[in-house]
TIVO-2410 file (N, C-alpha, C; in nm, 3 decimals):
# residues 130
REC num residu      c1      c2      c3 atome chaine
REC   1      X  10.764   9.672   9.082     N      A
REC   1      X  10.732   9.801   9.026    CA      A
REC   1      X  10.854   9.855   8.951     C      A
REC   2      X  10.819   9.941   8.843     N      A
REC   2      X  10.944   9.980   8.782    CA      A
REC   2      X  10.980  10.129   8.831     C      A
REC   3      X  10.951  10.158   8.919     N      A
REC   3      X  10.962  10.317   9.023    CA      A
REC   3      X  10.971  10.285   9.185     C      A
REC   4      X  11.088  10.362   9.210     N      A
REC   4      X  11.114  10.348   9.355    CA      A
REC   4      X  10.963  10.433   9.447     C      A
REC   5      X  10.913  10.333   9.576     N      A
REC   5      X  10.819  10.404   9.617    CA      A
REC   5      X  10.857  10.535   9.640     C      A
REC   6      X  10.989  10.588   9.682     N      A
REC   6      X  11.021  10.706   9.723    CA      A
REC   6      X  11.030  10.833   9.634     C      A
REC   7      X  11.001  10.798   9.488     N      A
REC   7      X  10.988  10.875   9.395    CA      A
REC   7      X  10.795  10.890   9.363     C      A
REC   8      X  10.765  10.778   9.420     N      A
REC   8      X  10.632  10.831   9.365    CA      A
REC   8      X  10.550  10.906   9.501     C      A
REC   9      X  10.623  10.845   9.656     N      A
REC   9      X  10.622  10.913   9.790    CA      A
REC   9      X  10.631  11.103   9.733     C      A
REC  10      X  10.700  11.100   9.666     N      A
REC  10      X  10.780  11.243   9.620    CA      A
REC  10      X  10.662  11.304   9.534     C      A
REC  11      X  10.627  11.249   9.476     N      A
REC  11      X  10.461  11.277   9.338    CA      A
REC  11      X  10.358  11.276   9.426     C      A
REC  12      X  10.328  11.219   9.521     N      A
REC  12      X  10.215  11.213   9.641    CA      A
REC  12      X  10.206  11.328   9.713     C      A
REC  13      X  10.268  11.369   9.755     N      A
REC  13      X  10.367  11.498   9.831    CA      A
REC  13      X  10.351  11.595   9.758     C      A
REC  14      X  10.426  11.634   9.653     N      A
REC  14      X  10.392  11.740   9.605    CA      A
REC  14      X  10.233  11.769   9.490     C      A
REC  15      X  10.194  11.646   9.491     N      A
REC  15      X  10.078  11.664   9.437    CA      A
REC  15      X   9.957  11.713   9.572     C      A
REC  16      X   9.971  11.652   9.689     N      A
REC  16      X   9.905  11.760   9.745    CA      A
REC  16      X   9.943  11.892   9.834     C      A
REC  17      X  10.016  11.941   9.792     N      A
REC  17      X  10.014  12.074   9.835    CA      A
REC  17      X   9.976  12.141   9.706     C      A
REC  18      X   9.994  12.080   9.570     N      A
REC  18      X   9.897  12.132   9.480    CA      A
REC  18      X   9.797  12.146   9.518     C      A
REC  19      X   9.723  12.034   9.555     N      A
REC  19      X   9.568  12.070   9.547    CA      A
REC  19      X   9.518  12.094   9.654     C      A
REC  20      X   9.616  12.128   9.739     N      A
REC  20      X   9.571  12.223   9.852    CA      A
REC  20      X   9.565  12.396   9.822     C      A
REC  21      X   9.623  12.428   9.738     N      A
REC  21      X   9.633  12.565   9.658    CA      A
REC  21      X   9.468  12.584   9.613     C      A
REC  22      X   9.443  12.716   9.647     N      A
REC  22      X   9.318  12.774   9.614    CA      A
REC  22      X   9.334  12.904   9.501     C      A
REC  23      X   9.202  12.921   9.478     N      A
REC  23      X   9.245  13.041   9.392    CA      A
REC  23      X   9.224  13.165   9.425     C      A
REC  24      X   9.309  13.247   9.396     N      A
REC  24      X   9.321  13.401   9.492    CA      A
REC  24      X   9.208  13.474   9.466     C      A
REC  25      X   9.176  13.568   9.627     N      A
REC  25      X   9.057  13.627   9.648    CA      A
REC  25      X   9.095  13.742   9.639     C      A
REC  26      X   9.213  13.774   9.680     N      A
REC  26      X   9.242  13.978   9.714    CA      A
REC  26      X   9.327  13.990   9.591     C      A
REC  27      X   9.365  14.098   9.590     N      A
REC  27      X   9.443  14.157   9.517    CA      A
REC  27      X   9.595  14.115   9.467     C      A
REC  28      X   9.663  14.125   9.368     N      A
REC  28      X   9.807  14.072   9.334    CA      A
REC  28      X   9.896  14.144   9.412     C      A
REC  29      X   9.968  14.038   9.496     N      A
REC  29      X  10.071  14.098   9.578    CA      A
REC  29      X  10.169  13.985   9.593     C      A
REC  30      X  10.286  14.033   9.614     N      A
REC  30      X  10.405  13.930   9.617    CA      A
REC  30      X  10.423  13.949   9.760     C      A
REC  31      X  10.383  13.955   9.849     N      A
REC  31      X  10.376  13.931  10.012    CA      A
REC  31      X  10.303  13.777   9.992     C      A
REC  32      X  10.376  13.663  10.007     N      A
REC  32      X  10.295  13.566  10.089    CA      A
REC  32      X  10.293  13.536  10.231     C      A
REC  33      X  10.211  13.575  10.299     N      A
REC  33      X  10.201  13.563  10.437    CA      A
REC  33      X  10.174  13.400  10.491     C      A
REC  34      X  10.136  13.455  10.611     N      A
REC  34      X  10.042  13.324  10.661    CA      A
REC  34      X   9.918  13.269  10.615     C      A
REC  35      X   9.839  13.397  10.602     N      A
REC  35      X   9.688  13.378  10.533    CA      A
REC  35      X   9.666  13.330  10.433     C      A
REC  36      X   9.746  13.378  10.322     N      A
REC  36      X   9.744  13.403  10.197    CA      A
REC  36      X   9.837  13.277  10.095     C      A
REC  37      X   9.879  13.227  10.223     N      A
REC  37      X  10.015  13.047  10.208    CA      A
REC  37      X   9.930  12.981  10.124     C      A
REC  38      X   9.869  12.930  10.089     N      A
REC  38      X   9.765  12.808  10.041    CA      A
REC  38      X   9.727  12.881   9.892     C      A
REC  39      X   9.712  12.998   9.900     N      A
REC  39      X   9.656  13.080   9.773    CA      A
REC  39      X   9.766  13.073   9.643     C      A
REC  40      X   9.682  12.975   9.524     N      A
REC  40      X   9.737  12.946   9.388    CA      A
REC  40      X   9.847  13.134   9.356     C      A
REC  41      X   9.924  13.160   9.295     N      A
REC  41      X  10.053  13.196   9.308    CA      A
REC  41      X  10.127  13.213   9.116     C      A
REC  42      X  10.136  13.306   9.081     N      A
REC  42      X  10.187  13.263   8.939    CA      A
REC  42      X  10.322  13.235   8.992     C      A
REC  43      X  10.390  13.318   9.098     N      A
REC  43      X  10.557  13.306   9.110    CA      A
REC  43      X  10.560  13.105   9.171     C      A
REC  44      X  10.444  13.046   9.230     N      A
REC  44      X  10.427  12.976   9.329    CA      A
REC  44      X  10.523  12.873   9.211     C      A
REC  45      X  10.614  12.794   9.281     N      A
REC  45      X  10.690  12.722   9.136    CA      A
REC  45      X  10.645  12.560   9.202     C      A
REC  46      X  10.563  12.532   9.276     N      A
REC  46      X  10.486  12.380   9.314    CA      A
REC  46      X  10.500  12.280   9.179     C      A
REC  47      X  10.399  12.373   9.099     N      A
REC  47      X  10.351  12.279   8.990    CA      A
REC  47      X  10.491  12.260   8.896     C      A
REC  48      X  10.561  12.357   8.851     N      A
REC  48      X  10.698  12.373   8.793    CA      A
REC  48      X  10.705  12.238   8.855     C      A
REC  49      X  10.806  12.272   8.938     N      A
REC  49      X  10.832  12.174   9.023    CA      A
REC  49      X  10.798  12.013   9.000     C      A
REC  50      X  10.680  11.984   9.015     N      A
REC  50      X  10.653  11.839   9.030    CA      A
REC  50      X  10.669  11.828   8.854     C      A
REC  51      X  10.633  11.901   8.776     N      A
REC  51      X  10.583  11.859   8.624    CA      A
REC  51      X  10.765  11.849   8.591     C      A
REC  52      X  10.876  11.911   8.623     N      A
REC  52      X  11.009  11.914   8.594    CA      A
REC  52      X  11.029  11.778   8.640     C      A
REC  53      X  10.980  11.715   8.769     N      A
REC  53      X  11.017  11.611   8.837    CA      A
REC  53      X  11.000  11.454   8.735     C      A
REC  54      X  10.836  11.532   8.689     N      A
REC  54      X  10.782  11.397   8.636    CA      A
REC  54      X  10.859  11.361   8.503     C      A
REC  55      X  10.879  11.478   8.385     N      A
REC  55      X  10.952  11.517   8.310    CA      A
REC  55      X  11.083  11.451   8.278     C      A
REC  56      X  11.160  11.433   8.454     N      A
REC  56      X  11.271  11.404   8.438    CA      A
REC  56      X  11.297  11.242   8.424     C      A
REC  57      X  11.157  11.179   8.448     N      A
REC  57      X  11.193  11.013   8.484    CA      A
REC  57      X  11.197  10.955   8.398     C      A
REC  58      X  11.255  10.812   8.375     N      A
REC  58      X  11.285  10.754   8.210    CA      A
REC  58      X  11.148  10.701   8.183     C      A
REC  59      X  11.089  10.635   8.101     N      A
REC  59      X  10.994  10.630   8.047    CA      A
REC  59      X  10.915  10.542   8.110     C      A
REC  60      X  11.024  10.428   8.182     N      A
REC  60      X  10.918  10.292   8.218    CA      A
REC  60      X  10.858  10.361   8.358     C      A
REC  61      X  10.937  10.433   8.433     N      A
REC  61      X  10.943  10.528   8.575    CA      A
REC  61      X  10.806  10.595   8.555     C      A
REC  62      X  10.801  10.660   8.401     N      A
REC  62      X  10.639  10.747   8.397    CA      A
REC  62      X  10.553  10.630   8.350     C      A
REC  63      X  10.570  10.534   8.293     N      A
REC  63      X  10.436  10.429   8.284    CA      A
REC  63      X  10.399  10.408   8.437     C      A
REC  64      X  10.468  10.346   8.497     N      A
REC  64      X  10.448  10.262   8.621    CA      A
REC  64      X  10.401  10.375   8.720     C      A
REC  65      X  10.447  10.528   8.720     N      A
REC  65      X  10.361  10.606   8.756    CA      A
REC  65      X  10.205  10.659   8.695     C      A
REC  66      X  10.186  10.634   8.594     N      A
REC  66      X  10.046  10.599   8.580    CA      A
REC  66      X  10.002  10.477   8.570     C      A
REC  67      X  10.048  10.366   8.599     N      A
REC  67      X   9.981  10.289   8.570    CA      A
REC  67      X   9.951  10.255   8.757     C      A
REC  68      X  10.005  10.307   8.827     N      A
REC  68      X   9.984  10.309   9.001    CA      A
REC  68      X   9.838  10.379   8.996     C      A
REC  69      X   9.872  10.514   8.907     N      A
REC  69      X   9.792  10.594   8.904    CA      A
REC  69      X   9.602  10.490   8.907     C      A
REC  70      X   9.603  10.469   8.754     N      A
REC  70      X   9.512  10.361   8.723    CA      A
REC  70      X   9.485  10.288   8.821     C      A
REC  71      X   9.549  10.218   8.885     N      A
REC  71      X   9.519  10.083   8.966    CA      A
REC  71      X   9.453  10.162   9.124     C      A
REC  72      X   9.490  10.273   9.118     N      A
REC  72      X   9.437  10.335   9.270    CA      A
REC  72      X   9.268  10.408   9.260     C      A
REC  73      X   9.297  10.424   9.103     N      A
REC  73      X   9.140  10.454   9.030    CA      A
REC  73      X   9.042  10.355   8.979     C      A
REC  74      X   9.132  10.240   9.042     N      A
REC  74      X   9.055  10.111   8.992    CA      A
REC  74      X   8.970  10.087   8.855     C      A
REC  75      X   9.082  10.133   8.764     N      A
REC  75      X   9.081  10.148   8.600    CA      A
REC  75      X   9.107  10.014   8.623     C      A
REC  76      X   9.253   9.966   8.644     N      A
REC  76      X   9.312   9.827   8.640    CA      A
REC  76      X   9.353   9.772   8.776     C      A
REC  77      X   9.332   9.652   8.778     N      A
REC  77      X   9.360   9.529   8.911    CA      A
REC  77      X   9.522   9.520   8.872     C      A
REC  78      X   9.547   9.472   8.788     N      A
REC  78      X   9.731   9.397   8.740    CA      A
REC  78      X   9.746   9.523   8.701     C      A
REC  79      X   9.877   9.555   8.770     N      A
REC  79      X   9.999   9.620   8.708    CA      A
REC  79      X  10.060   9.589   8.644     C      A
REC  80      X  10.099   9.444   8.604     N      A
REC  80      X  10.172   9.455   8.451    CA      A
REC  80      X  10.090   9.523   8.328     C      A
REC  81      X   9.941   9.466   8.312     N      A
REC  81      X   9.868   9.513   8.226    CA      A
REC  81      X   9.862   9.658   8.202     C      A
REC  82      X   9.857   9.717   8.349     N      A
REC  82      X   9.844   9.847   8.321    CA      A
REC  82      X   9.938   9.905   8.321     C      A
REC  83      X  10.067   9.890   8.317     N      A
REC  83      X  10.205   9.928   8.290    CA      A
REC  83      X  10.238   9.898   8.113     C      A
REC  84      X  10.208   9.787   8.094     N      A
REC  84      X  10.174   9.753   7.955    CA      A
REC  84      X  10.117   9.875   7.865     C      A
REC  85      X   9.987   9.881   7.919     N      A
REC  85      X   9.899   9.988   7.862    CA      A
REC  85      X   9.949  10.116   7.897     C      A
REC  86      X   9.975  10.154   7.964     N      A
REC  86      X  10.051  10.340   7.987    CA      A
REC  86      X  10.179  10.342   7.865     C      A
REC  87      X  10.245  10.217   7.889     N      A
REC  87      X  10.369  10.254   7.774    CA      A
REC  87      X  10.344  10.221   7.618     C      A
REC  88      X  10.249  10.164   7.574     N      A
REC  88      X  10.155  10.171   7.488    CA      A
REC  88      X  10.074  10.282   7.444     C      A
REC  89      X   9.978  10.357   7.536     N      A
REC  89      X   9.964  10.477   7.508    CA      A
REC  89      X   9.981  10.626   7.538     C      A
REC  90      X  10.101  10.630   7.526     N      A
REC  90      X  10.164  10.716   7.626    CA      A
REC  90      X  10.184  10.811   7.481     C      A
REC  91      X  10.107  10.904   7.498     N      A
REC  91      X  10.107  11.017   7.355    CA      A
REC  91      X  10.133  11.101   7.349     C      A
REC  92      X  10.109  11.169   7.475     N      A
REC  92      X  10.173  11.333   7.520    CA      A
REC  92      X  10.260  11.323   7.640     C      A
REC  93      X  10.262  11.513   7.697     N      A
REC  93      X  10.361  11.428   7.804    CA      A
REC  93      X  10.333  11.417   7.944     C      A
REC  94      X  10.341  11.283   8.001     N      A
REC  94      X  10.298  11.251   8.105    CA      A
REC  94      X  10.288  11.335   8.256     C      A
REC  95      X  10.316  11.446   8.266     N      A
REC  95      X  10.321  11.513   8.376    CA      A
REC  95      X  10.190  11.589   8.374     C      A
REC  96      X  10.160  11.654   8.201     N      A
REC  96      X  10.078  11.699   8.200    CA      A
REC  96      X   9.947  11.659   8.193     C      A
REC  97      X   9.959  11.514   8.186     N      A
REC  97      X   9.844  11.424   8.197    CA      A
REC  97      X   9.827  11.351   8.340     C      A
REC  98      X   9.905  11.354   8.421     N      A
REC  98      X   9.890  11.338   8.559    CA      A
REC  98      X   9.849  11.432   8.653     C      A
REC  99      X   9.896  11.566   8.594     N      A
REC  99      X   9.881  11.690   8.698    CA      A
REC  99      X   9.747  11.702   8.656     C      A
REC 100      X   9.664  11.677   8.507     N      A
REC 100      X   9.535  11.712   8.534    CA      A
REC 100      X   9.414  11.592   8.601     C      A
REC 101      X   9.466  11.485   8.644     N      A
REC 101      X   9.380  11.390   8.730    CA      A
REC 101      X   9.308  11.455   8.864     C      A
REC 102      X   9.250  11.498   8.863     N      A
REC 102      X   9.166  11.510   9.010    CA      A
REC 102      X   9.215  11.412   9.102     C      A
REC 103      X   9.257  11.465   9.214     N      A
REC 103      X   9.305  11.349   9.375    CA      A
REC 103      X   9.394  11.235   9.332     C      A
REC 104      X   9.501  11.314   9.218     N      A
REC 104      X   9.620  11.244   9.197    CA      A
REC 104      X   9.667  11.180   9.312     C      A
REC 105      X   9.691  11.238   9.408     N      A
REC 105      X   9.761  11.199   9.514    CA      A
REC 105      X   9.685  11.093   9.580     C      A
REC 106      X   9.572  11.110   9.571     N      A
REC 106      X   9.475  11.002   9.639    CA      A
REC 106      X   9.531  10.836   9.586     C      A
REC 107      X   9.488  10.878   9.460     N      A
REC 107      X   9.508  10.737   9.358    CA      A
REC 107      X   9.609  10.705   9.339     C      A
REC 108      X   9.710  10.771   9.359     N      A
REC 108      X   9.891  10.700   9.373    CA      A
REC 108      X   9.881  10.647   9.519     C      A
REC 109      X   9.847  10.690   9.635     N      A
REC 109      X   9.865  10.646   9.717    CA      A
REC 109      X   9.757  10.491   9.721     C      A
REC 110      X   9.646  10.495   9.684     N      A
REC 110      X   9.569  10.352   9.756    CA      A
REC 110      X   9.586  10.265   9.592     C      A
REC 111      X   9.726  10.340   9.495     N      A
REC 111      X   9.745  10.202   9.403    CA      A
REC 111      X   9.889  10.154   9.475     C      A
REC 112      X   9.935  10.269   9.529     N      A
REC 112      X  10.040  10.179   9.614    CA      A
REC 112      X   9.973  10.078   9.725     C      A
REC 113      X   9.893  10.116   9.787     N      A
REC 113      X   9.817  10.037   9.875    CA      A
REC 113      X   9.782   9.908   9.824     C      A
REC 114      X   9.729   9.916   9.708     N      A
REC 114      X   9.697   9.791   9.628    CA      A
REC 114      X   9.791   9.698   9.585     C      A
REC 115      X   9.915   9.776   9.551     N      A
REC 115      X   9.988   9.706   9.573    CA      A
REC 115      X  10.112   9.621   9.668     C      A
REC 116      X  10.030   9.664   9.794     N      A
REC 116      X  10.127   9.609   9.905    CA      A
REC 116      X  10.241   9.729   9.969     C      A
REC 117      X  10.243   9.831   9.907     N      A
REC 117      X  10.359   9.926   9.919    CA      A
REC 117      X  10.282  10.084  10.004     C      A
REC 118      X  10.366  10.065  10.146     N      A
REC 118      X  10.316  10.119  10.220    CA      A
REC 118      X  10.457  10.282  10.257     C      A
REC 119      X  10.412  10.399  10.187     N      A
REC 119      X  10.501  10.508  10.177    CA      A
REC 119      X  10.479  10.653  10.250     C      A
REC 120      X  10.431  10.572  10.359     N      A
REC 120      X  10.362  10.657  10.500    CA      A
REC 120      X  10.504  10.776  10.540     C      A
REC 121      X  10.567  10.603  10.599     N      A
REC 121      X  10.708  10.688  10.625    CA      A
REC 121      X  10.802  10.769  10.551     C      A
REC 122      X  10.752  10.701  10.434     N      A
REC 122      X  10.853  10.820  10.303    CA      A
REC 122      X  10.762  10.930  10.307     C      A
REC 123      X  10.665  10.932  10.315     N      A
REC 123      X  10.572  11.085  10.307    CA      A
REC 123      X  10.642  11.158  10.396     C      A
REC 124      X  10.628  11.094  10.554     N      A
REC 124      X  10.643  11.201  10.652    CA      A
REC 124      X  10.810  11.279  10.630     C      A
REC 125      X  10.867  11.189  10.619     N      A
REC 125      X  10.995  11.228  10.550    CA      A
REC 125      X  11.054  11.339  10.464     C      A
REC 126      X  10.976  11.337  10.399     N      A
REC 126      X  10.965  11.449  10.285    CA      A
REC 126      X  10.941  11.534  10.297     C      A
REC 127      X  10.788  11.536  10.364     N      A
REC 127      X  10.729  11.669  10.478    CA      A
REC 127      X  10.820  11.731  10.549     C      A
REC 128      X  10.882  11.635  10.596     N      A
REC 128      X  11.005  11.731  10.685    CA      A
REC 128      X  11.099  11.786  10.636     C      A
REC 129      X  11.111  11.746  10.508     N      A
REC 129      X  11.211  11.822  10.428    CA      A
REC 129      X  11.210  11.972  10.349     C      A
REC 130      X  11.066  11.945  10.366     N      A
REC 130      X  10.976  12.037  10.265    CA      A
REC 130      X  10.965  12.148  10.323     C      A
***
């Protein structure tokens, strides 16, 4: 792979506490409580966050992160091919084309799966950091 699992462990991670974010029911208030933790946030800097992350990686780092992507969506079987193909059509910019995948996190994780690369322990890791 041309990405350390622990960087895409890191994209897994913060992609779901994205999509654990809902969209707000009460009123605008800068109190986040307990209740109200999960509730989407303009100050909430999550998405900042991961899209700065993705932003920051060199180019083959964002193919091979979509092309995990792909292979967990069972677009593509081979990762070279589909590493091939992400850096081939890679037109805009990749964070913002990852953050809008539905169950990003899903499909990075079972293309790591697919590919033998098991980032359980880097998850929990992170979690704890988090």
């Amino acid at each position: 792979m041309d990405i350390s699992p622990h960087k895409v462990a890191y994209v897994i991670v913060r992609a779901r506490e994205l999509g654990a974010k809902v969209g707000r029911w009460d009123t605008p208030s800068d109190d986040a409580d307990g209740d109200t933790i999960l509730e989407s946030r303009p100050s909430d800097g999550t998405g900042r966050e991961l899209q700065s992350f993705i932003r920051g990686l060199n180019e083959d780092e964002k193919a091979a992160l979509v092309a995990i992507m792909w292979i967990g969506r069972e677009t593509f079987d081979d990762y070279d091919e589909a590493f091939e193909t992400a850096k081939q059509e890679a037109i805009g910019p990749t964070e913002k084309y990852l953050l809008g995948i539905p169950l990003l996190a899903d499909y990075l994780e079972d293309g790591l799966e697919s590919l033998g690369v098991d980032t359980s322990e880097i998850e929990d890791e992170i979690y704890r950091k988090v």
